[in-house]
N, C-alpha and C positions, 0 to 999 in steps of 0.2 A: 338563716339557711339560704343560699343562693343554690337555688332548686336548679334555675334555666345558665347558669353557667356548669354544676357538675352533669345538666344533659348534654351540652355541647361539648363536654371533654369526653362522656362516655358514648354517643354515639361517633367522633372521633375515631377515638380508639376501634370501635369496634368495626367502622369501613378500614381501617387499614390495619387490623392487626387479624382480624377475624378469618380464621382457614374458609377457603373457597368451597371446602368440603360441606361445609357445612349448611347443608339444605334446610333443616329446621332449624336450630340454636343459631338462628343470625338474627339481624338487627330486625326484621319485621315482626319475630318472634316477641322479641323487647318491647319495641312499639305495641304489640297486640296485650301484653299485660300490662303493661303502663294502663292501655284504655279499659280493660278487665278490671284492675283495681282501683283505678278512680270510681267504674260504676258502683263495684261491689262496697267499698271503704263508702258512698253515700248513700247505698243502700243500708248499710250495717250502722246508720248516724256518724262517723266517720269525720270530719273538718277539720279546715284549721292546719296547725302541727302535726298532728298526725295522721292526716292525711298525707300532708309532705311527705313527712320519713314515710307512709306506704308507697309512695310516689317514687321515692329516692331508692327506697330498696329494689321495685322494679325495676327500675332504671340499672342497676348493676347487680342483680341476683344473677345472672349468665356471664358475664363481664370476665370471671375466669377462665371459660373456654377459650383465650387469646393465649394460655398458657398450657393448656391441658383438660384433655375429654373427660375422664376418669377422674372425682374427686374436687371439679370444677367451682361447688359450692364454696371447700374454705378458701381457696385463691378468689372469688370471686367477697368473700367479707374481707381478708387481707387485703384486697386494692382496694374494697370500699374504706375501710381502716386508714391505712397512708393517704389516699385522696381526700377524705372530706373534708378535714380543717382544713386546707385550703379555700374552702368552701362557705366557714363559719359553720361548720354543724361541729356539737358540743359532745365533748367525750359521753355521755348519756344517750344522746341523739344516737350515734357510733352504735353506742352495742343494740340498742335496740334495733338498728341498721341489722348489725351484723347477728343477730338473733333471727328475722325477717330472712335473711337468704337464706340462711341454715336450714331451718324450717322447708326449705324447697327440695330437700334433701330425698330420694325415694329410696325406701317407702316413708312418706312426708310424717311429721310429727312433731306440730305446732305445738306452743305451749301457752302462746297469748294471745288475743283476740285479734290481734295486727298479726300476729305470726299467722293465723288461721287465713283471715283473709287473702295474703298472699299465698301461699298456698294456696288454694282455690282460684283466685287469679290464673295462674301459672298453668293449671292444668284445665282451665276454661272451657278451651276447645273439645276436650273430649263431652262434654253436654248443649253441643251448636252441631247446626245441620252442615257445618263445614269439616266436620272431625275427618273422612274421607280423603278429603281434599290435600287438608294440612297433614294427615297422615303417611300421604302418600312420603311428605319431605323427607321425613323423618324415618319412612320404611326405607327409601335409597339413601340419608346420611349414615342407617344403620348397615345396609349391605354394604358400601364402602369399609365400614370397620369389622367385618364378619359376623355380626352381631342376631341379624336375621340371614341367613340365608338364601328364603326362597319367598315366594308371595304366600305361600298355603303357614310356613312358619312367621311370618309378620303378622299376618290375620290370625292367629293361633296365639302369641304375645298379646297383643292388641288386645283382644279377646279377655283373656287371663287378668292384663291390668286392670279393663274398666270392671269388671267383676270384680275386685279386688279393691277398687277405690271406691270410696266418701269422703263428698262435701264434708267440711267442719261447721260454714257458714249455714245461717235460717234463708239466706239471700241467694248465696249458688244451689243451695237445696232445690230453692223455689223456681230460679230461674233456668237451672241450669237439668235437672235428676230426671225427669220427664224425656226428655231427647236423648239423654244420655242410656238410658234403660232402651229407648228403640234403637238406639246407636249396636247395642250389644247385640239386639233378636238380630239386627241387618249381619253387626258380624257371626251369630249363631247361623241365619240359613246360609251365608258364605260358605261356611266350613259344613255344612250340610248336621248340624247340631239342632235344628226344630224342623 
């Protein structure tokens, strides 16, 4: 598997094919679960090969928003599919590849212990004291697409998901469940809910 040549084809692609819209689902996004899942994959004993394909699936789990918002996950295994044997990853490698993105899918529902970790990866940030921050990207990539509206309905979504989401991992549990539960009270007195 030549890991560091399909990174430089997919960060590539994605400075120049990647909608400008796109405040959260751009390439730092990529970059920040590439380093989520390397933590979590050695957290979770993790090496080796399968590390890589976690590595590699990162790497192109978003990789379809170059073609479409909506549905973005199977275009996003479809390019990992035709890309990776150029790469030397083996049709086996592949689906477990394109199982790994699927799994990114919301509402998420991993099947295998790499599906799980990525997944977690992916949604990292909502259990880091930066969830605010990088939310905001993603409350203005969403008002472009009419998606949230107003600030009181993004913090009201917002709200709704982290309530609604669990870790799969013992690793993001541990690292991640704690900030993420004060992540919520912050958005509860927000919206004047405690």
């Amino acid at each position: 598997m030549k890991y560091g040549k399909a990174k430089n084809y997919i960060f590539k692609k994605l400075k120049k094919e990647l909608s400008p819209d796109l405040h959260y689902h751009c390439i730092d996004h990529t970059k920040d679960v590439i380093k989520a899942v390397t933590r979590l994959g050695k957290m979770e004993n993790v090496t080796g090969k399968e590390l890589k394909l976690l590595k590699t699936a990162a790497l192109y789990h978003d990789v379809g928003f170059t073609e479409t918002y909506d549905g973005h996950e199977i275009v996003s295994a479809r390019i990992a599919r035709e890309t990776l044997p150029r790469f030397d990853y083996t049709e086996d490698e592949i689906k477990t590849i394109e199982g790994m993105i699927l799994a990114t899918e919301i509402p998420q529902n991993p099947k295998t212990h790499l599906e799980q970790i990525l997944a977690d990866a992916d949604l990292d940030y909502i259990g880091r004291d930066d969830l605010f921050l990088i939310g905001q990207r993603l409350q203005y990539e969403w008002k472009l697409r009419g998606i949230a509206t107003s600030l009181k309905d993004w913090h009201e979504k917002q709200l709704d998901f982290l309530q609604n989401h669990h870790y799969f991992t013992q690793s993001a549990k541990k690292l991640r469940e704690k900030v993420k539960q004060q992540n919520i009270y912050e958005l509860e007195k927000l919206l004047c809910k405690k």
